[in-house]
VOMI-336872 format. One record per atom (N, C-alpha, C): residue in one letter; atom name; chain; residue number from 1; x, y negated, z negated. Coordinates in Angstrom, 2 decimals. Last residue first. Layout:
residues N
SITE type atom mol seq    east   north      up
SITE    a   CA   A NUM       X       Y       Z
...
***
This chain:
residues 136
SITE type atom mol seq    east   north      up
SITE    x    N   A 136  119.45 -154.09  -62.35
SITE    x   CA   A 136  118.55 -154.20  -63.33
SITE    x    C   A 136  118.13 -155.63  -63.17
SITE    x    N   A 135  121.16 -151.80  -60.25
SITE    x   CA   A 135  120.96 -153.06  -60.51
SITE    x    C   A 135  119.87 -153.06  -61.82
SITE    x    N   A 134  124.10 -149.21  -60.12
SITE    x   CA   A 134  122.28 -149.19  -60.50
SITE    x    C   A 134  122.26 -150.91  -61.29
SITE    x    N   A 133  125.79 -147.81  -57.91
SITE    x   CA   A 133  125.37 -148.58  -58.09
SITE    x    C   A 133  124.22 -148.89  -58.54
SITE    x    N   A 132  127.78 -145.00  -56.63
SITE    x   CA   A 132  126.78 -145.08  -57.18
SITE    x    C   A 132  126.33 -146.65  -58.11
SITE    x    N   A 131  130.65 -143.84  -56.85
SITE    x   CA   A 131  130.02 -145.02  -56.50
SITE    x    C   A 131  128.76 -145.59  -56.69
SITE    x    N   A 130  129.85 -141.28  -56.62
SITE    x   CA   A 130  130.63 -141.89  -57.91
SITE    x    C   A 130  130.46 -143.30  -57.85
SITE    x    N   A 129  126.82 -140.33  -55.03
SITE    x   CA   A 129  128.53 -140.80  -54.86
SITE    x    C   A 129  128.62 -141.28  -56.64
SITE    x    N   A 128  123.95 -139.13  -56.12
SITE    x   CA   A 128  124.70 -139.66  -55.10
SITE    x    C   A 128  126.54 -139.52  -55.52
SITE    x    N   A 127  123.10 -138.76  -59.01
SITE    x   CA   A 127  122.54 -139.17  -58.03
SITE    x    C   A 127  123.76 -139.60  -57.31
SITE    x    N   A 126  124.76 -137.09  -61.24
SITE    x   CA   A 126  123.67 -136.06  -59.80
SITE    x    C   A 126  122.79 -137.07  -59.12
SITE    x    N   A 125  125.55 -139.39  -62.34
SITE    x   CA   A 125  126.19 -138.85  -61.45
SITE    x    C   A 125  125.51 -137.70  -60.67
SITE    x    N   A 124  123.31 -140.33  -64.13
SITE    x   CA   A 124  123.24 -141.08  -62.85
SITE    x    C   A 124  124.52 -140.27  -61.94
SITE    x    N   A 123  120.97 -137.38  -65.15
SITE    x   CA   A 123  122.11 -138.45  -65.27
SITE    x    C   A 123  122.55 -139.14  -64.04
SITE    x    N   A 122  118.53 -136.14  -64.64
SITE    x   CA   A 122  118.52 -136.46  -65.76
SITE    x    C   A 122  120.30 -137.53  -66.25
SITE    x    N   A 121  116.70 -137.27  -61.90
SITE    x   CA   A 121  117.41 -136.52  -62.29
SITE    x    C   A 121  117.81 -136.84  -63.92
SITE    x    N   A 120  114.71 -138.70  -60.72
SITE    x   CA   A 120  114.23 -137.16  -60.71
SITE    x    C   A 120  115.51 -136.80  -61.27
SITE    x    N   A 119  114.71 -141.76  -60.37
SITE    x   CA   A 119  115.68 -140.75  -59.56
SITE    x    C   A 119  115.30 -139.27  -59.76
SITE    x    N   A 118  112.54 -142.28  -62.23
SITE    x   CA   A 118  112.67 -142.64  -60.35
SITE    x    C   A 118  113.62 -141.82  -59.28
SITE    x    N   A 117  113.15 -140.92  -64.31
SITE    x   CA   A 117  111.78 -141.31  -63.57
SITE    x    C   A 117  111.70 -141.84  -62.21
SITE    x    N   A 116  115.88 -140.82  -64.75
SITE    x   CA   A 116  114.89 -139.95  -64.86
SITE    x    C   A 116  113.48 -139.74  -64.16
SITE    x    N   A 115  116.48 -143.52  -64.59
SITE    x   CA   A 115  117.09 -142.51  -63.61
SITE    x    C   A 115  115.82 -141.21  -63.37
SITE    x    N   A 114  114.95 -144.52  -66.27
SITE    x   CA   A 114  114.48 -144.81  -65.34
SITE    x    C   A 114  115.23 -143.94  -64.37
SITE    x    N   A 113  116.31 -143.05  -68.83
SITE    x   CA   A 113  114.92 -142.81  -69.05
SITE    x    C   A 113  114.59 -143.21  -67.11
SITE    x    N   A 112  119.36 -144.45  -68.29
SITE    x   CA   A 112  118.55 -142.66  -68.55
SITE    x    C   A 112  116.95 -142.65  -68.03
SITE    x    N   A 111  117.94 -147.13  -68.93
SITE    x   CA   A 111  118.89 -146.54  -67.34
SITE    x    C   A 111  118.71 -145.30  -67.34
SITE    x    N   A 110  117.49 -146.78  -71.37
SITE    x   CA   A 110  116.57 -147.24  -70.36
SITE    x    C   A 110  117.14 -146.65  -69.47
SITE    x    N   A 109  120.05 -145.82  -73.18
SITE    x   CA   A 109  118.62 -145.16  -72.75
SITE    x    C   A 109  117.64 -145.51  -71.84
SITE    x    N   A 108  121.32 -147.82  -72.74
SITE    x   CA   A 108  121.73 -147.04  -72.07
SITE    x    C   A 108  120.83 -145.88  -71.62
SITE    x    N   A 107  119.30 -150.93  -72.25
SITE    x   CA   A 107  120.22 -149.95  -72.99
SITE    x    C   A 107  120.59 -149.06  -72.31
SITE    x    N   A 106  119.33 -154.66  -71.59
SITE    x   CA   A 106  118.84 -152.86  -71.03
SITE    x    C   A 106  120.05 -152.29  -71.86
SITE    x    N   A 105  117.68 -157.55  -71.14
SITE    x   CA   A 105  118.61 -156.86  -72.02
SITE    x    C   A 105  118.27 -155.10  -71.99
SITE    x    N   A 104  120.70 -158.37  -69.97
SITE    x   CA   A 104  119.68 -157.95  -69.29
SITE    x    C   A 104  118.07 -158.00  -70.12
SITE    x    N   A 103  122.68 -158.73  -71.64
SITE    x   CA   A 103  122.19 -159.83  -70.85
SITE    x    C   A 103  121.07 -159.53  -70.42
SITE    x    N   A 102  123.49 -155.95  -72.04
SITE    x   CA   A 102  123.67 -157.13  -72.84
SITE    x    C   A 102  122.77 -158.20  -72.62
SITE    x    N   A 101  124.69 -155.65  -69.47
SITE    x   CA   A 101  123.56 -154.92  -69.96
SITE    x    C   A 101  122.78 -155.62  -70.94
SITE    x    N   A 100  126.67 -157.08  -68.82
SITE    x   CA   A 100  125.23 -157.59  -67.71
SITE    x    C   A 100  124.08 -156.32  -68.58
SITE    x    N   A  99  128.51 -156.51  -70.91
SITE    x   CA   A  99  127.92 -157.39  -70.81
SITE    x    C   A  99  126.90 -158.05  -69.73
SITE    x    N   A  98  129.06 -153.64  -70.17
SITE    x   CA   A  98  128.33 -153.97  -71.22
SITE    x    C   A  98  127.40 -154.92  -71.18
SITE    x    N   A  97  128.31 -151.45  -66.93
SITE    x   CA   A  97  128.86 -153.14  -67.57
SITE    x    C   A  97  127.70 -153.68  -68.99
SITE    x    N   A  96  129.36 -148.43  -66.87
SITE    x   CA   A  96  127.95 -149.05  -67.53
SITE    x    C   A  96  129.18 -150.46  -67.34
SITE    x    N   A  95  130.62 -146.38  -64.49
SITE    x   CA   A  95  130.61 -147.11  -65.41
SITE    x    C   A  95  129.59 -148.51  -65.57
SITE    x    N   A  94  130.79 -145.45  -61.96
SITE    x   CA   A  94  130.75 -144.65  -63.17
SITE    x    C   A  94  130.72 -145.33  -64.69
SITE    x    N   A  93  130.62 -147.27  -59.77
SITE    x   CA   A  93  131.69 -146.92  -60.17
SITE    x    C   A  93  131.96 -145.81  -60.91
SITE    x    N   A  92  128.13 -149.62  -61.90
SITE    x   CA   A  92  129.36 -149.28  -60.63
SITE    x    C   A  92  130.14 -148.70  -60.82
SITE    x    N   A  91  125.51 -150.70  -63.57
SITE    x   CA   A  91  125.88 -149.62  -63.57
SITE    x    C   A  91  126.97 -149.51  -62.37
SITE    x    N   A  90  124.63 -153.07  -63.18
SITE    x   CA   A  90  124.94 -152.73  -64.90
SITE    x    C   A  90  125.29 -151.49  -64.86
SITE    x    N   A  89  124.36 -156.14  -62.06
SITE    x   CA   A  89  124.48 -154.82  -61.73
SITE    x    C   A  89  125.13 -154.30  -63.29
SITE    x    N   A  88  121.10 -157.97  -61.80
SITE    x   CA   A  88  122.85 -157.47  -62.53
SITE    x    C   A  88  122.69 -156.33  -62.60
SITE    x    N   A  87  119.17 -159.77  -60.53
SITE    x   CA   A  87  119.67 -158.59  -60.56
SITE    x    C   A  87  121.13 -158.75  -61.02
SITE    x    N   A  86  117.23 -162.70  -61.63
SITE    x   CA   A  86  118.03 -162.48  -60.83
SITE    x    C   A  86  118.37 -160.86  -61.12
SITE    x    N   A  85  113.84 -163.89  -61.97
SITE    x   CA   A  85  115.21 -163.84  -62.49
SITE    x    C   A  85  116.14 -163.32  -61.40
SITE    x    N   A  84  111.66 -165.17  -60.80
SITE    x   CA   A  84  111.60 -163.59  -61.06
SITE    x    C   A  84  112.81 -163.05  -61.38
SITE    x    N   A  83  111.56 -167.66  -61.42
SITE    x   CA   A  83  110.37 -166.88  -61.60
SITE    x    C   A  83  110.78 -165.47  -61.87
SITE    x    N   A  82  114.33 -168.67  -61.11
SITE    x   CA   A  82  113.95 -169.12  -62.45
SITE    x    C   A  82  112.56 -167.83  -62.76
SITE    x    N   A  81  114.78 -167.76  -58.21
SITE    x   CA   A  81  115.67 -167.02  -60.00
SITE    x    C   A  81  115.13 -167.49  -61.23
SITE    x    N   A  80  113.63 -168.97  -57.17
SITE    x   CA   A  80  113.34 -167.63  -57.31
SITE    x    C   A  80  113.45 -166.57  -58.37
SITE    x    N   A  79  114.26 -171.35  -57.64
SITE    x   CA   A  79  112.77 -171.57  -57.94
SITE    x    C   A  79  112.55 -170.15  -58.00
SITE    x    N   A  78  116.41 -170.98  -55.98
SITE    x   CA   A  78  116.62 -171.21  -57.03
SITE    x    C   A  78  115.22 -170.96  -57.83
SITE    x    N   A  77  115.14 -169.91  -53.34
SITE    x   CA   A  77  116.04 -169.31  -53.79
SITE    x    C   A  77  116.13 -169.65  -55.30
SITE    x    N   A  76  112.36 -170.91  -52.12
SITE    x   CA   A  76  113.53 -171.79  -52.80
SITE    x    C   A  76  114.21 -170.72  -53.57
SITE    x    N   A  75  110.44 -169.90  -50.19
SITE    x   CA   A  75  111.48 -170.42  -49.51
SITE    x    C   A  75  112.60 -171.61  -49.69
SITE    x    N   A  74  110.04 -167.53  -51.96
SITE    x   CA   A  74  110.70 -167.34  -50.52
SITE    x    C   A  74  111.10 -168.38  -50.01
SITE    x    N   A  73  108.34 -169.69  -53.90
SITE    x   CA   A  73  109.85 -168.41  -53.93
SITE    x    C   A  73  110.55 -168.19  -52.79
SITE    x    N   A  72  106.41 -169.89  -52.14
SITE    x   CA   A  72  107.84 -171.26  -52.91
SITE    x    C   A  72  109.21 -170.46  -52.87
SITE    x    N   A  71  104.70 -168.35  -52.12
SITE    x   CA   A  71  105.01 -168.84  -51.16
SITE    x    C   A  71  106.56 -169.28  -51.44
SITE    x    N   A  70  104.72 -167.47  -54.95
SITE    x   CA   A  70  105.00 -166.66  -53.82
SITE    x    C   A  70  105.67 -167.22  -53.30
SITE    x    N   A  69  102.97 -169.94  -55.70
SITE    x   CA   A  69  104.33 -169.79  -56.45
SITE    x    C   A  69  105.20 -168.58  -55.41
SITE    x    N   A  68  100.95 -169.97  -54.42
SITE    x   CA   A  68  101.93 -170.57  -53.89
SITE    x    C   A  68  103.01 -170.23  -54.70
SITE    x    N   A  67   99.83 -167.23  -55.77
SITE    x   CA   A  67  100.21 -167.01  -54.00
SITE    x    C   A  67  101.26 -168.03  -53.79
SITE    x    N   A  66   99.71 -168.02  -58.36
SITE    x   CA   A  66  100.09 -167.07  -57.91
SITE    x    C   A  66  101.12 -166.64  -56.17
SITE    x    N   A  65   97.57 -169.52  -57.64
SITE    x   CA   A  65   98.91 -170.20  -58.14
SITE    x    C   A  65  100.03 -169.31  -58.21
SITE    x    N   A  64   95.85 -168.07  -56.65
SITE    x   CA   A  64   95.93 -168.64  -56.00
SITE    x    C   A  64   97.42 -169.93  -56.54
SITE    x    N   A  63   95.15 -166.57  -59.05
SITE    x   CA   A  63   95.44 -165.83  -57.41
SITE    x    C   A  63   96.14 -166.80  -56.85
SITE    x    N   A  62   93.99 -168.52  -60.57
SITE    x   CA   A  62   94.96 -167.77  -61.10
SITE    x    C   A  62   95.60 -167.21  -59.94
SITE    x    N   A  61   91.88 -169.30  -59.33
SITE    x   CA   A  61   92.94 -170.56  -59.49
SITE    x    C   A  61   93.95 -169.75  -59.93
SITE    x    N   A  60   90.28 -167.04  -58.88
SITE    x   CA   A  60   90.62 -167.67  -57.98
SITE    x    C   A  60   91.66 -168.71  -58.35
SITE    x    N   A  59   89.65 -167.54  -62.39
SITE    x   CA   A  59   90.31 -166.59  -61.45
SITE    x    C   A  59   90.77 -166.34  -60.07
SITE    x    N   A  58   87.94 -169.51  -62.14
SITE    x   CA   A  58   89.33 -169.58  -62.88
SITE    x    C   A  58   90.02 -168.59  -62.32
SITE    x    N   A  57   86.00 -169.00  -60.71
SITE    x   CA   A  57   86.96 -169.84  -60.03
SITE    x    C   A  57   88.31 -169.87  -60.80
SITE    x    N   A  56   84.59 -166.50  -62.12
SITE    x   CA   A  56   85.16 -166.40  -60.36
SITE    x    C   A  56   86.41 -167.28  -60.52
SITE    x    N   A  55   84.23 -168.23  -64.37
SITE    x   CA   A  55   85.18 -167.21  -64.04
SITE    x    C   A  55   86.03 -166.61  -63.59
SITE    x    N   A  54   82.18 -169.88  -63.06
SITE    x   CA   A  54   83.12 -170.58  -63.76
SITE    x    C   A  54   84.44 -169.44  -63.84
SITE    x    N   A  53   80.43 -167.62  -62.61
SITE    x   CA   A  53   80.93 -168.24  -61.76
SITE    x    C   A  53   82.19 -169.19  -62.09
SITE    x    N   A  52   79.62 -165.74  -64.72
SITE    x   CA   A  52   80.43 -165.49  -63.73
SITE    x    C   A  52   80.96 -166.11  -62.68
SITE    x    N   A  51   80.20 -166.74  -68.09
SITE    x   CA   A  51   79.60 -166.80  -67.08
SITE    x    C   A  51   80.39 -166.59  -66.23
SITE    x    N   A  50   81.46 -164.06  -70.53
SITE    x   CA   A  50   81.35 -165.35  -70.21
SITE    x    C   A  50   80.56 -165.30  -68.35
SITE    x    N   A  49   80.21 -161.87  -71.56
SITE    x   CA   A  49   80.63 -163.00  -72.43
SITE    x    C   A  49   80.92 -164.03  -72.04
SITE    x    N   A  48   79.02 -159.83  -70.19
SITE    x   CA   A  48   78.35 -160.87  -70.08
SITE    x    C   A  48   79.22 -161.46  -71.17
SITE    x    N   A  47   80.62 -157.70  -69.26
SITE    x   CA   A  47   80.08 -157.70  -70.43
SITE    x    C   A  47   79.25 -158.36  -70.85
SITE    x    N   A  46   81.67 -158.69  -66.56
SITE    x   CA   A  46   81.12 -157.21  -67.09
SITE    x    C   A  46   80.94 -157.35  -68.44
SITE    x    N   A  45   83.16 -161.12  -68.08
SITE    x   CA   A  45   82.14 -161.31  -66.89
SITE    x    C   A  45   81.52 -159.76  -66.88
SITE    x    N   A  44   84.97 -160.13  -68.90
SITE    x   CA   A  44   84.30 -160.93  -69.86
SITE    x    C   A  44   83.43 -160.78  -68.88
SITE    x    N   A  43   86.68 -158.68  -67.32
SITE    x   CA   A  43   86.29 -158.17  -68.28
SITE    x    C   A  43   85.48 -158.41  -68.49
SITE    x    N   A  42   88.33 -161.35  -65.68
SITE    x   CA   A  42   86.70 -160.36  -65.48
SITE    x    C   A  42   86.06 -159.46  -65.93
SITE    x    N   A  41   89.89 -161.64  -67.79
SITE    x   CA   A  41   89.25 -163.05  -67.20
SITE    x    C   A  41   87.36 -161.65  -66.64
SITE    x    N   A  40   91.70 -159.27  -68.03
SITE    x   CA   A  40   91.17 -160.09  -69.07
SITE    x    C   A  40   89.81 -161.06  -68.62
SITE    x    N   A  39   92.42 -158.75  -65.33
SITE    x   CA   A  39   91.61 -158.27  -66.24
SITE    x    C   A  39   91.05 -158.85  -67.74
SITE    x    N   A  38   93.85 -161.73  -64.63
SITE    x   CA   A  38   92.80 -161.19  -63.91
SITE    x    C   A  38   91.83 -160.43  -64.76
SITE    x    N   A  37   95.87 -161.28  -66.79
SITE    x   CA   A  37   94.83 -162.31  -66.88
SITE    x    C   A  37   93.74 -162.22  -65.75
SITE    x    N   A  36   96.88 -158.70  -65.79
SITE    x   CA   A  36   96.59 -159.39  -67.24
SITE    x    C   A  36   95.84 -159.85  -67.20
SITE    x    N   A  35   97.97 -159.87  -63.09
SITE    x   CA   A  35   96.99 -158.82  -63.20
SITE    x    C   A  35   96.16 -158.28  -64.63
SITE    x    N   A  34  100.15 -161.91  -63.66
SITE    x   CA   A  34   98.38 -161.80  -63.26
SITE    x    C   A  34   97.39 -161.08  -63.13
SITE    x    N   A  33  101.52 -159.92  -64.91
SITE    x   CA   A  33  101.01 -161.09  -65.79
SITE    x    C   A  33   99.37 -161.56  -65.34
SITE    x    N   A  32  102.48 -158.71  -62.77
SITE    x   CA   A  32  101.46 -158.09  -64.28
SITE    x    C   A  32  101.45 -158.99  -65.12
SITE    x    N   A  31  104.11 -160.81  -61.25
SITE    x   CA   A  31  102.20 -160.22  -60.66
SITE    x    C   A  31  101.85 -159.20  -61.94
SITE    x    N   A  30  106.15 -160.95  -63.39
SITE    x   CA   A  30  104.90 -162.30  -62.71
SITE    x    C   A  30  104.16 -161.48  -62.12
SITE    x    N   A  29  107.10 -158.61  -63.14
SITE    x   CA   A  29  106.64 -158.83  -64.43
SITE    x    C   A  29  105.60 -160.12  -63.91
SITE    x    N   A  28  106.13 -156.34  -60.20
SITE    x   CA   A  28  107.57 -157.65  -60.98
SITE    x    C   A  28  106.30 -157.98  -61.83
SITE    x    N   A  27  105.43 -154.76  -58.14
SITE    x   CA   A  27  104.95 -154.22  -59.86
SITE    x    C   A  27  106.39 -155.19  -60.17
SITE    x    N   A  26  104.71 -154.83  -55.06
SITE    x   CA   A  26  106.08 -154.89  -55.97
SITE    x    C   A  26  106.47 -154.72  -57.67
SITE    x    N   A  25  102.27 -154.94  -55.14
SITE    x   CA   A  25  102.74 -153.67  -55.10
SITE    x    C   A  25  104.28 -153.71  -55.44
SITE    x    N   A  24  101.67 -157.59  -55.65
SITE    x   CA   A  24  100.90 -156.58  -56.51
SITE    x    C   A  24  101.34 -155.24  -56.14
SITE    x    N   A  23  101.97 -158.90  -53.68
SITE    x   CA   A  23  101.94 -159.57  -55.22
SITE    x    C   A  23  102.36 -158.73  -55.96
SITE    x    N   A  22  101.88 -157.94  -51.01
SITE    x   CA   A  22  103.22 -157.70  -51.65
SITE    x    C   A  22  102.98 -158.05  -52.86
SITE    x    N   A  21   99.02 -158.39  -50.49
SITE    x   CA   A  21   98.94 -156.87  -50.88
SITE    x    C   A  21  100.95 -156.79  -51.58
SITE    x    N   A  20   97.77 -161.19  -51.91
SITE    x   CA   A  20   98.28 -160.66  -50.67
SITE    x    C   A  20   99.06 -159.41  -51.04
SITE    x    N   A  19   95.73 -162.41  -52.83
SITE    x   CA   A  19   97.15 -162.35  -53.42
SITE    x    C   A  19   98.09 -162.25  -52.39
SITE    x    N   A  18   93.49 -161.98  -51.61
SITE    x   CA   A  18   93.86 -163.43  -51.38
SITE    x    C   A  18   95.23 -163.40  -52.07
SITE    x    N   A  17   93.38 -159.60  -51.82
SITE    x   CA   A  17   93.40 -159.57  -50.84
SITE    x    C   A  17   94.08 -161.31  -50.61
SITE    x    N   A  16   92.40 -159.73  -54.81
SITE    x   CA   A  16   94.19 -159.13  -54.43
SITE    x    C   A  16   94.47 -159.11  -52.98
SITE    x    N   A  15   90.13 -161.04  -54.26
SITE    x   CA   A  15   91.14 -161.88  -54.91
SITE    x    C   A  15   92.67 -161.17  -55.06
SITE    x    N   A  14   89.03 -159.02  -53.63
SITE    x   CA   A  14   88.55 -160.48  -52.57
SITE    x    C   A  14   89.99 -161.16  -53.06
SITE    x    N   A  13   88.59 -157.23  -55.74
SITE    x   CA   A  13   89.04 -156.91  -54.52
SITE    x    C   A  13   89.98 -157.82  -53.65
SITE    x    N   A  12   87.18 -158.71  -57.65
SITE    x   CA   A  12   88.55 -158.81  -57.76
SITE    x    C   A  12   89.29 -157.94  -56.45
SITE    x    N   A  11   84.67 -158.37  -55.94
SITE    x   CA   A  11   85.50 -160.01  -56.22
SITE    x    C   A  11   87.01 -159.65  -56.51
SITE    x    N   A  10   84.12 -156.35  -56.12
SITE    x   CA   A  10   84.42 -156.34  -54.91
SITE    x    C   A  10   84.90 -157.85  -54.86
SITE    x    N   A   9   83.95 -155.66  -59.20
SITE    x   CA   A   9   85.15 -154.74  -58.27
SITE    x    C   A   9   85.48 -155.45  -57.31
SITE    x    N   A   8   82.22 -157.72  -59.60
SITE    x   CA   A   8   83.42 -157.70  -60.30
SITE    x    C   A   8   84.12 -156.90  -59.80
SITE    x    N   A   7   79.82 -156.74  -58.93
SITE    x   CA   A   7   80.27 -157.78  -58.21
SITE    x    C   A   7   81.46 -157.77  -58.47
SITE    x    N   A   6   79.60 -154.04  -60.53
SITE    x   CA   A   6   79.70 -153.88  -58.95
SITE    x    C   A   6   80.48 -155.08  -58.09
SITE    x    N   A   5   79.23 -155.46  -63.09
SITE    x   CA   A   5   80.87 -154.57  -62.96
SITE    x    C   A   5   80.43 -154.41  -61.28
SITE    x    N   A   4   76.29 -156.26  -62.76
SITE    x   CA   A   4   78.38 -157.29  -62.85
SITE    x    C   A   4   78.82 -156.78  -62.57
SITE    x    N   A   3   75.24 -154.09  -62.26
SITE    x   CA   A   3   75.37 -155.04  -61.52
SITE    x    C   A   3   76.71 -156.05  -61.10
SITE    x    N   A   2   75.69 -152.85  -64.78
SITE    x   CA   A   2   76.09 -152.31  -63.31
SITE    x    C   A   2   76.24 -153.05  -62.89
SITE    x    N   A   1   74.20 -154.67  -66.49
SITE    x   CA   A   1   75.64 -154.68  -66.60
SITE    x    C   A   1   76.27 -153.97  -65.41
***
């Protein structure tokens, strides 16, 4: 079972390299989908439940629909918004927009909770200007 799990690091290596290093550092809900089904898919293969070559390729077909869907994106705007939706602004000004929150769908506690975690602060006016702009 070493064995697998050794091939299985330096394959799924092979295969975020064939993603291409933006898939997967932009953390958008489409590359943790693939990264889902990546782990899922080579799991099985370290365990022996399923064979490793048939595997490999499903997983290579996953990377690799992945990449053109990438590709596409960049160079169909619309095809962009359908994959990775669009940004609403839900915070300008000092003020929450119900209805792009609504829509989103984000609470007031999320925006807290992510100020918190990305901004280091515990409300969105100790970040910056009154102006201050938070997309979702």
């Amino acid at each position: 079972m070493a064995a697998r799990a050794v091939a299985v690091v330096f394959g799924a290596l092979a295969f975020i390299r064939i993603a291409g290093r933006r898939s997967f550092g932009q953390r958008s809900p489409f590359a943790y989908v693939v990264a889902v089904l990546l782990v899922a898919a080579l799991s099985r293969v370290i365990v022996g439940a399923s064979r490793a070559i048939p595997t490999a390729i499903a997983s290579l077909a996953i990377v690799l629909i992945h990449r053109v869907l990438v590709w596409a994106c960049v160079r169909l705007p619309a095809l962009e918004r359908i994959v990775v939706g669009s940004e609403r602004e839900i915070y300008k000004d000092g003020k929450f927009d119900e209805q792009h929150m609504s829509a989103a769908p984000i609470t007031r506690t999320d925006v807290s909770e992510t100020a918190t975690q990305e901004l280091h602060t515990t409300t969105l006016g100790e970040y910056g200007q009154p102006s201050s702009n938070v997309t979702a």
